[in-house]
C-alpha positions as CSV (number, residue, x, y, z in Angstrom):
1,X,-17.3,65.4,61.1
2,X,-17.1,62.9,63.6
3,X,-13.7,61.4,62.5
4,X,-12.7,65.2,62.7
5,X,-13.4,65.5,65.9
6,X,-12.0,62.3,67.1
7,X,-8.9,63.2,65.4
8,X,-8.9,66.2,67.3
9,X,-9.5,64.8,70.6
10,X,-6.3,62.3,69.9
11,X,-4.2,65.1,68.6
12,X,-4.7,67.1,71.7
13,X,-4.3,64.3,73.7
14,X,-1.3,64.1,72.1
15,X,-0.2,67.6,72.8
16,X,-0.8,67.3,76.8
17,X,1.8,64.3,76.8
18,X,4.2,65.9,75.0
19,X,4.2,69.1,77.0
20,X,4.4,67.0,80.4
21,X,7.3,64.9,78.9
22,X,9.3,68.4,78.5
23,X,9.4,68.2,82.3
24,X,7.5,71.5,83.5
25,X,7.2,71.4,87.0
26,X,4.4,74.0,88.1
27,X,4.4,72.6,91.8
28,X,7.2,71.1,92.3
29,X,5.7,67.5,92.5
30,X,5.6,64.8,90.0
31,X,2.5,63.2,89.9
32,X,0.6,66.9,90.3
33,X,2.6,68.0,87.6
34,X,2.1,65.5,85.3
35,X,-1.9,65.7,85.3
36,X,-1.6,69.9,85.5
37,X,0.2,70.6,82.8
38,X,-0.9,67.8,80.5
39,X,-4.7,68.1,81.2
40,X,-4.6,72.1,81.0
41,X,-1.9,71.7,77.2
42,X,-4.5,69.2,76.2
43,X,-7.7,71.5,76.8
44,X,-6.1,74.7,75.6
45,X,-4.7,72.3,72.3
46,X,-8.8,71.4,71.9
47,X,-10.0,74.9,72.0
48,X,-7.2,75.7,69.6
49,X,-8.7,73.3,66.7
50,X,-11.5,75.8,66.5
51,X,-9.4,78.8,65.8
52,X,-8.8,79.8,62.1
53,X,-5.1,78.5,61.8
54,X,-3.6,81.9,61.0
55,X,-3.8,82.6,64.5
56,X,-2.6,79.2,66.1
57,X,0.7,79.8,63.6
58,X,1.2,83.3,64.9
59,X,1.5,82.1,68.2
60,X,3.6,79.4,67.6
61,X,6.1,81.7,65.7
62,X,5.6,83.8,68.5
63,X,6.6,81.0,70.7
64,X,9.8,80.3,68.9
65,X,10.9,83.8,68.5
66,X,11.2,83.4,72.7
67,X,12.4,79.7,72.9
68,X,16.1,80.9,72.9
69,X,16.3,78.0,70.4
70,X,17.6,77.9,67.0
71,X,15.5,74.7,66.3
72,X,12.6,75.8,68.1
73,X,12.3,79.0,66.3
74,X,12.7,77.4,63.2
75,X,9.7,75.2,63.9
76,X,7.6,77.7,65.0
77,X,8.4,79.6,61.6
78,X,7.7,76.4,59.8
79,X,4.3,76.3,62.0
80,X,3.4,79.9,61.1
81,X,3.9,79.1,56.8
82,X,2.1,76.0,57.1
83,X,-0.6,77.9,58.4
84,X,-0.3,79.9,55.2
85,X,-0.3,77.2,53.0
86,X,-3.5,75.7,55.1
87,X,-5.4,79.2,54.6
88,X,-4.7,79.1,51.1
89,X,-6.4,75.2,50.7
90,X,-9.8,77.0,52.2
91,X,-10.0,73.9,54.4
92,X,-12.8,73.8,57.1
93,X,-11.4,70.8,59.1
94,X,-10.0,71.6,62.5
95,X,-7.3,69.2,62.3
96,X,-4.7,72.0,61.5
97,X,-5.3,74.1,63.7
98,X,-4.9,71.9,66.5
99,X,-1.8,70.0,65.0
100,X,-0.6,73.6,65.1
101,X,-1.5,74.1,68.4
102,X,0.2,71.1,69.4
103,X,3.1,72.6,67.8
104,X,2.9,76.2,69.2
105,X,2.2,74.6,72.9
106,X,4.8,72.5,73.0
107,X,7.6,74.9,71.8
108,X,6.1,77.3,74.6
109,X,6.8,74.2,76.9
110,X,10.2,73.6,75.9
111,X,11.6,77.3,76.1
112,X,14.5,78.1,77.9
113,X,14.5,81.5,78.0
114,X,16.4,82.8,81.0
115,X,15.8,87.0,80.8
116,X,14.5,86.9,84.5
117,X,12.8,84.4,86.5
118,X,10.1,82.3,85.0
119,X,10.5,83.8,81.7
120,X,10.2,80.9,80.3
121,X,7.1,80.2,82.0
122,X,5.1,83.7,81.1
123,X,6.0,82.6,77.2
124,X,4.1,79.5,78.4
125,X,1.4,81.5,79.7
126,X,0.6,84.2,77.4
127,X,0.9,81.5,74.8
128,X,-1.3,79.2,76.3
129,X,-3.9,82.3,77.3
130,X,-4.0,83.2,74.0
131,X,-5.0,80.5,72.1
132,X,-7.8,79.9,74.5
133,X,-8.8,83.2,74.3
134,X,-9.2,82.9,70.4
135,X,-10.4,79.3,70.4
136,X,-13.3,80.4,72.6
137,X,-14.2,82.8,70.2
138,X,-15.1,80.1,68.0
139,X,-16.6,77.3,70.5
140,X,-20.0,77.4,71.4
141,X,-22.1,78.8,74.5
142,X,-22.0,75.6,76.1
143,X,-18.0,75.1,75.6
144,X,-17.9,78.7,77.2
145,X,-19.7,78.3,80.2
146,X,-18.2,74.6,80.6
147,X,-14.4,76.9,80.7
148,X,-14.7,79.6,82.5
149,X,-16.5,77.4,85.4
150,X,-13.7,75.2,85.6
151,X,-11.3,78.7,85.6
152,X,-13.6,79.9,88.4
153,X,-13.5,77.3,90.2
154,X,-9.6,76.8,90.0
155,X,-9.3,80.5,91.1
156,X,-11.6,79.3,94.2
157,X,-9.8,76.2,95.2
158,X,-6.1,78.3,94.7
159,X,-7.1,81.2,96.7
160,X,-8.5,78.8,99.2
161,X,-5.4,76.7,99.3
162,X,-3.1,79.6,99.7
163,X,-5.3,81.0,102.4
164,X,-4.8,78.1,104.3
165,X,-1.5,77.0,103.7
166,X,-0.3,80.6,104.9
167,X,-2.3,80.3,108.0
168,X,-1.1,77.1,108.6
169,X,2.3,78.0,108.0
170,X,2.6,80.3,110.6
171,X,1.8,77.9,113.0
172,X,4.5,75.8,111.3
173,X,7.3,78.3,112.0
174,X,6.6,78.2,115.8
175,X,6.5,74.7,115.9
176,X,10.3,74.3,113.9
177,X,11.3,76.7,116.0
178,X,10.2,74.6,119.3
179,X,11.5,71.6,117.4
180,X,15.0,73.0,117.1
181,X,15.8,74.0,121.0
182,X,14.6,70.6,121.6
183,X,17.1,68.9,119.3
184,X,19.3,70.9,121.1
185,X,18.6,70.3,124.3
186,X,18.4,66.9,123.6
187,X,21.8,66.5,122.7
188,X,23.6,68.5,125.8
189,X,21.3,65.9,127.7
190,X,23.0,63.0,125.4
191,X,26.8,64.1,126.5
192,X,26.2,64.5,129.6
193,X,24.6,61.2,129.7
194,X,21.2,62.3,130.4
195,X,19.1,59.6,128.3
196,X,15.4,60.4,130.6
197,X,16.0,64.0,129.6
198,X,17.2,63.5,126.2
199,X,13.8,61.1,125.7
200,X,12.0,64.1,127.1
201,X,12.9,66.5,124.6
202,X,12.9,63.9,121.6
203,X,9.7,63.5,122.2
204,X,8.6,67.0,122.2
205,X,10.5,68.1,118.9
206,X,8.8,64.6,117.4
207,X,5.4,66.7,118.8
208,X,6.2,70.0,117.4
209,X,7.1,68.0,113.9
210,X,4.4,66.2,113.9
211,X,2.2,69.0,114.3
212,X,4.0,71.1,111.4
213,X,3.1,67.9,108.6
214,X,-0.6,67.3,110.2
215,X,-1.4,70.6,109.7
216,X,0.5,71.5,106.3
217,X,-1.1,68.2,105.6
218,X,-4.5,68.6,106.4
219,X,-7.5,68.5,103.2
220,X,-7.7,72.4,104.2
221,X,-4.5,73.0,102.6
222,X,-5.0,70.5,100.0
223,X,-6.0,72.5,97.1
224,X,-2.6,74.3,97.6
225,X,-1.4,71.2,95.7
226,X,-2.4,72.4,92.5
227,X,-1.3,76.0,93.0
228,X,2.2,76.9,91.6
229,X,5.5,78.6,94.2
230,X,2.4,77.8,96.9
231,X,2.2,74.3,96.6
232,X,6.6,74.4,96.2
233,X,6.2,76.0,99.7
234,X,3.7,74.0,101.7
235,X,5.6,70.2,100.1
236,X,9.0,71.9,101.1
237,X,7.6,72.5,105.1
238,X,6.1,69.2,104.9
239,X,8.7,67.0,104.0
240,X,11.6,68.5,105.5
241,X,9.5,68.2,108.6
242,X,8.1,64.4,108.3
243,X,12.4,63.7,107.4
244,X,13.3,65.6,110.4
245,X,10.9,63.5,112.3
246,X,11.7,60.2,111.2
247,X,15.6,61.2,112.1
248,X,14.5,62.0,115.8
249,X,12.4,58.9,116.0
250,X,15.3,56.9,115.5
251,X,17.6,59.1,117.4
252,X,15.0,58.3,120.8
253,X,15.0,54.5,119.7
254,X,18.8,54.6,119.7
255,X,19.1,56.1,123.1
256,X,19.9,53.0,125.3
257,X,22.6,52.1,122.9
258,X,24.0,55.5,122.8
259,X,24.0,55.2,127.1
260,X,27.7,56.9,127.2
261,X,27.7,55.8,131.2
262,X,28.2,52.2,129.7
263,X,31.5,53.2,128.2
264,X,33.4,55.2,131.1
265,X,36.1,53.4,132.5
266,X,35.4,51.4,135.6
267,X,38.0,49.8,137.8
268,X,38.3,47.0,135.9
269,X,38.9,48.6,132.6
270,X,36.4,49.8,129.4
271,X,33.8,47.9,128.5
272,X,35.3,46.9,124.6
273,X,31.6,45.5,123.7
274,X,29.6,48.3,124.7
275,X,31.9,50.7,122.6
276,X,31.6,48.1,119.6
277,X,28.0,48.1,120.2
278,X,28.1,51.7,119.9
279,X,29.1,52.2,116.2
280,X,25.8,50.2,114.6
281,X,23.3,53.1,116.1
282,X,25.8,55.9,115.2
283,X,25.5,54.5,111.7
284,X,22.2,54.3,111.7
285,X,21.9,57.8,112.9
286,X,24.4,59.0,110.1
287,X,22.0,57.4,107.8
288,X,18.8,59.5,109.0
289,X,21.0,62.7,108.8
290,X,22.2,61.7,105.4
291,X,17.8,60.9,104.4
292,X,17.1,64.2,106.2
293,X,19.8,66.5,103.8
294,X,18.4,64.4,100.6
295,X,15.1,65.7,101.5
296,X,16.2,69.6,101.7
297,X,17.9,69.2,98.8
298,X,14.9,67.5,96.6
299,X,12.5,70.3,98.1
300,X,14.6,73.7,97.2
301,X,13.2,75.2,94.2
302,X,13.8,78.2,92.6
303,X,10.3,79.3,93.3
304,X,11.2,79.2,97.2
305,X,11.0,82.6,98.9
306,X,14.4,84.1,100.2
307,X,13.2,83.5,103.7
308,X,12.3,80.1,103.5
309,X,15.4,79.1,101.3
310,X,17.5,80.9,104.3
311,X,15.8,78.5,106.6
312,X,16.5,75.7,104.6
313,X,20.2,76.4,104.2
314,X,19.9,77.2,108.4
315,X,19.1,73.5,108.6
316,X,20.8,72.4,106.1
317,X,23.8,73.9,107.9
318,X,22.7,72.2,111.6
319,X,22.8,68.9,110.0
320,X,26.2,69.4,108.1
321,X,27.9,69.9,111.3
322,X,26.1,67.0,113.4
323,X,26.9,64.6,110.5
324,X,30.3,66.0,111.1
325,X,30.2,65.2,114.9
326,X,28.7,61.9,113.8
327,X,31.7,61.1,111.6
328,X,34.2,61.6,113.9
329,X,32.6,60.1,116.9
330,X,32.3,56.3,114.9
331,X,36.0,57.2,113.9
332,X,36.8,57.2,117.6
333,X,34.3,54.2,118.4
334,X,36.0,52.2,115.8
335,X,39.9,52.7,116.4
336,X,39.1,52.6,120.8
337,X,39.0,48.5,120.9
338,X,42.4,48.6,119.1
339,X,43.6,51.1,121.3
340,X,42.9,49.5,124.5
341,X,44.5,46.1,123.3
342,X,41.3,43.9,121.5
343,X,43.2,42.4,119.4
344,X,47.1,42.5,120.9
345,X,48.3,44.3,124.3
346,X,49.6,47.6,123.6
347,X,51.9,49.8,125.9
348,X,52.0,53.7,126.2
349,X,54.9,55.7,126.9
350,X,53.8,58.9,129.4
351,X,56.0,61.7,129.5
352,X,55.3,64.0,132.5
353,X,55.6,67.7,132.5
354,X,55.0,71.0,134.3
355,X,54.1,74.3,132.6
356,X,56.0,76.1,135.6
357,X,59.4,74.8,134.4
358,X,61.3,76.4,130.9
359,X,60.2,74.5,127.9
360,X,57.8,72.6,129.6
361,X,55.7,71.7,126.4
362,X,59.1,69.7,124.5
363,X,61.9,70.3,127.3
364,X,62.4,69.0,130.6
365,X,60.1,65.3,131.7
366,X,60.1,64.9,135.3
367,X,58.4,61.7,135.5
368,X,57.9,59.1,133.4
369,X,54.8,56.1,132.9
370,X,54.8,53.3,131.0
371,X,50.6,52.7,130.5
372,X,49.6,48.9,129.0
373,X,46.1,48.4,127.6
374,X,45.0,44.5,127.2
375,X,41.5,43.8,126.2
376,X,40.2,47.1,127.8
377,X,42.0,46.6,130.9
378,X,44.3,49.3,131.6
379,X,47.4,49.3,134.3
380,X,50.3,51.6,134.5
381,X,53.1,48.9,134.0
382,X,56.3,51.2,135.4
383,X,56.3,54.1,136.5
384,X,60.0,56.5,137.9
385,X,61.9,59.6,137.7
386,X,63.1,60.7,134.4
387,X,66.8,60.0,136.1
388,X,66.1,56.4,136.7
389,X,64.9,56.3,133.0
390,X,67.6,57.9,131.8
391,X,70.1,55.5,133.8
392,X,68.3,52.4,132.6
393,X,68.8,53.6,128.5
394,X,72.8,54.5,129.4
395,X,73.8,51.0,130.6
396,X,71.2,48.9,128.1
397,X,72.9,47.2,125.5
398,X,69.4,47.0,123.7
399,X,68.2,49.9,121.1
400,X,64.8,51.4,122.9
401,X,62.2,52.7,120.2
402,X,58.9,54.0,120.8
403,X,56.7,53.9,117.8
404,X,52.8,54.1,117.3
405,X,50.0,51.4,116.2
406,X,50.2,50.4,112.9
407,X,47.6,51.5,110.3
C-alpha cells in the first residue's frame, strides 16, 4: 500500500512537470507560472488516483475531443480504452487512475483550441475541476477539509490582490499621466537648451514613476501575483514603469553632455569635440529607448484589457518617434566634424537668391559666396556679384566643377 502511494505521489509529481513544460502562462510570469500550474496539475493528478479510472478516461477523451489535435485526441481515446481494459482487471491500486490523470491533464494542458479567447484554457479548467470534483469523492474527511481550505484561501488572497492592485492602479494612471507632460516638458526644455529646467522635470516624471512601481509593488498587491489577466495587468504597469524610469534616469545623467549651448557656433568656429562628445550619450540614450520598447513588448498579453493595450501601443508609439528623433540627430552628430573640415578643409559654394525676382528658387543668383570650413573654423573665402562670377568662368582656361563630400 505504501509503494502504491509512493508511486502515486511520483506519478503526480510527474504530471505537474509535464503540464508546466507545455508552457501555460496563467500570469504572465515565469517563475509564478511554473510553481502554479505545476503544483495545482500535480494536486488535482493526486486526487485523481482515487477516482475509479472510468472517470479519469472519460475526461481525458473528453480532453482530446477539444485539443484540436489529431495526436492528442488519439491519446485521449487510447486513455479512455485503457481505462476499459483497467476496469475489466478489477484492480484496486490507484496507480491507473492517476497515470490517467497524468494523461487527461496534460492533453488539457497542451490544447490549442482557438474557438474564442481562452478556450483552450476553460478545456483546462473544467478538466482539471472535474477530476477533483470526483477524486474528492473518494478521499477522506481530512483530504477534504485540507482542499477546500487551500481553495478558500486562494479565493481570499485573489480577491484581496485584485482589490488592491485596482486601487492602486488608479493611482498609477495619474501618476503616467504626470510622468508624460514631464517627459515632454523636459524635452522643449532640452532644445531650447534649458538643462536646470529639463533636470526639473526629469526628476518629477522619475517621482511620478517611481511612485507607479512602489505602489503596484507593494506586499498589498502581492497576492495579485498568483491571480491570472490581474497579475498580467499589475507586472505590465510595473515594468513598463520601472523601464521608463531607468530611461529618464539616464536621460538626467546625460544632460551636461547633451548641453546644446556647447555646440553653437562662436566666433571662432564650432567646437568639433563637444559635437563628437555628443554622439556617446545619444547612444546611450537610444539604448534606454530601445530597453524601454523590449519591455512593452514582453508585457503585452492577450489577457491585457483594450484600454490598457491602447495605452501601451500610446507609448509604444511616443518612443517610436523619439528613437526616430534620436536616430537622425547622431546621424547629424556624426557627419558635422566632416562637414566643417576635421579631417580635410572643405569649401561651399552659396548661391544667393530673392523670392521677389521670377524663378527665384532655380533662376536668377544675384550674389555669390564661396564658404570654407577647416577644423570647425568657418570663413567666407570670396564673396561678388554673380557678373563678376560669371566673368571669371568666361576668360578661365580651367574646367570649374562643384561636387559634394564623398561618401
Amino acid at each position: 500500500m505504501r509503494n502504491n502511494e509512493l508511486i502515486v505521489a511520483v506519478i503526480a509529481a510527474a504530471s505537474g512537470v509535464l503540464a508546466a513544460a507545455a508552457g501555460a502562462s496563467p500570469t504572465g510570469s515565469s517563475v509564478v507560472d511554473v510553481v502554479l500550474v505545476a503544483g495545482s496539475v500535480a494536486i488535482v493528478t493526486w486526487l485523481a488516483a482515487a477516482a475509479p479510472p472510468i472517470a479519469v478516461g472519460s475526461a481525458a477523451l473528453a480532453a482530446g475531443a477539444f485539443s484540436n489535435s489529431i495526436w492528442l485526441a488519439a491519446l485521449g481515446v487510447a486513455a479512455f480504452a485503457a481505462a476499459f481494459w483497467v476496469r475489466r482487471s478489477s484492480s484496486t491500486s490507484q496507480v491507473p487512475s492517476a497515470v490517467l490523470g497524468l494523461a487527461a491533464l496534460n492533453i488539457a494542458a497542451r490544447s490549442s483550441l482557438e474557438w474564442f479567447l481562452g478556450a483552450a484554457t476553460v478545456i483546462a479548467v473544467v478538466v482539471a475541476v472535474f477530476l477533483a470534483l470526483i477524486g474528492l469523492r473518494y478521499r477522506g474527511r481530512r483530504t477534504r477539509l485540507i482542499v477546500a481550505g487551500g481553495c478558500a484561501l486562494y479565493c481570499v488572497a485573489a480577491v484581496v490582490g485584485t482589490a488592491t492592485t485596482a486601487l492602486a492602479g488608479q493611482d498609477a494612471i495619474d501618476d503616467l499621466r504626470e510622468a508624460e507632460q514631464s517627459v515632454d516638458g523636459a524635452l522643449d526644455f532640452v532644445l531650447d537648451g534649458d538643462t536646470a529646467g529639463a533636470r526639473e522635470s526629469l526628476q518629477a516624471a522619475t517621482t511620478s514613476l517611481a511612485d507607479v512601481d512602489s505602489s503596484l509593488s507593494s506586499p498589498l498587491t502581492a497576492p495579485a501575483a498568483i491571480v491570472p489577466v490581474v497579475a498580467q495587468h499589475r507586472r505590465a504597469a510595473a515594468e513598463v514603469s520601472r523601464s521608463a524610469g531607468a530611461a529618464i534616469t539616464l536621460l538626467e545623467s546625460e544632460l551636461d553632455a547633451l548641453d546644446l549651448d556647447a555646440i553653437t557656433a562662436q566666433p571662432g568656429g564650432v567646437d568639433l569635440d563637444a559635437v563628437a562628445a555628443l554622439e556617446r550619450p545619444l547612444e546611450e540614450f537610444q539604448l534606454a529607448l530601445r530597453d524601454v520598447a523590449d519591455t512593452i513588448e514582453e508585457v503585452r498579453d492577450p489577457w491585457l484589457v483594450t484600454p490598457v493595450d491602447e495605452r501601451l501601443d500610446d507609448v509604444d508609439a511616443t518612443i517610436d518617434e523619439q528613437a526616430q528623433r534620436g536616430d537622425t540627430a547622431l546621424e547629424v552628430v556624426r557627419a558635422v566634424p566632416a562637414l566643417l573640415g576635421a579631417d580635410t578643409p572643405r569649401t561651399y559654394f552659396v548661391a544667393f537668391t530673392t523670392a521677389t525676382e521670377v524663378r527665384a528658387l532655380g533662376g536668377f543668383m544675384g550674389n555669390y559666396a564661396e564658404v570654407t570650413a577647416d577644423n570647425g573654423r568657418i570663413e567666407v573665402s570670396a564673396f561678388g556679384r554673380h557678373e563678376s562670377l560669371q566673368k571669371e568662368l568666361d576668360t578661365s582656361t580651367e574646367t570649374s566643377v562643384i561636387d559634394g563630400p564623398q561618401g
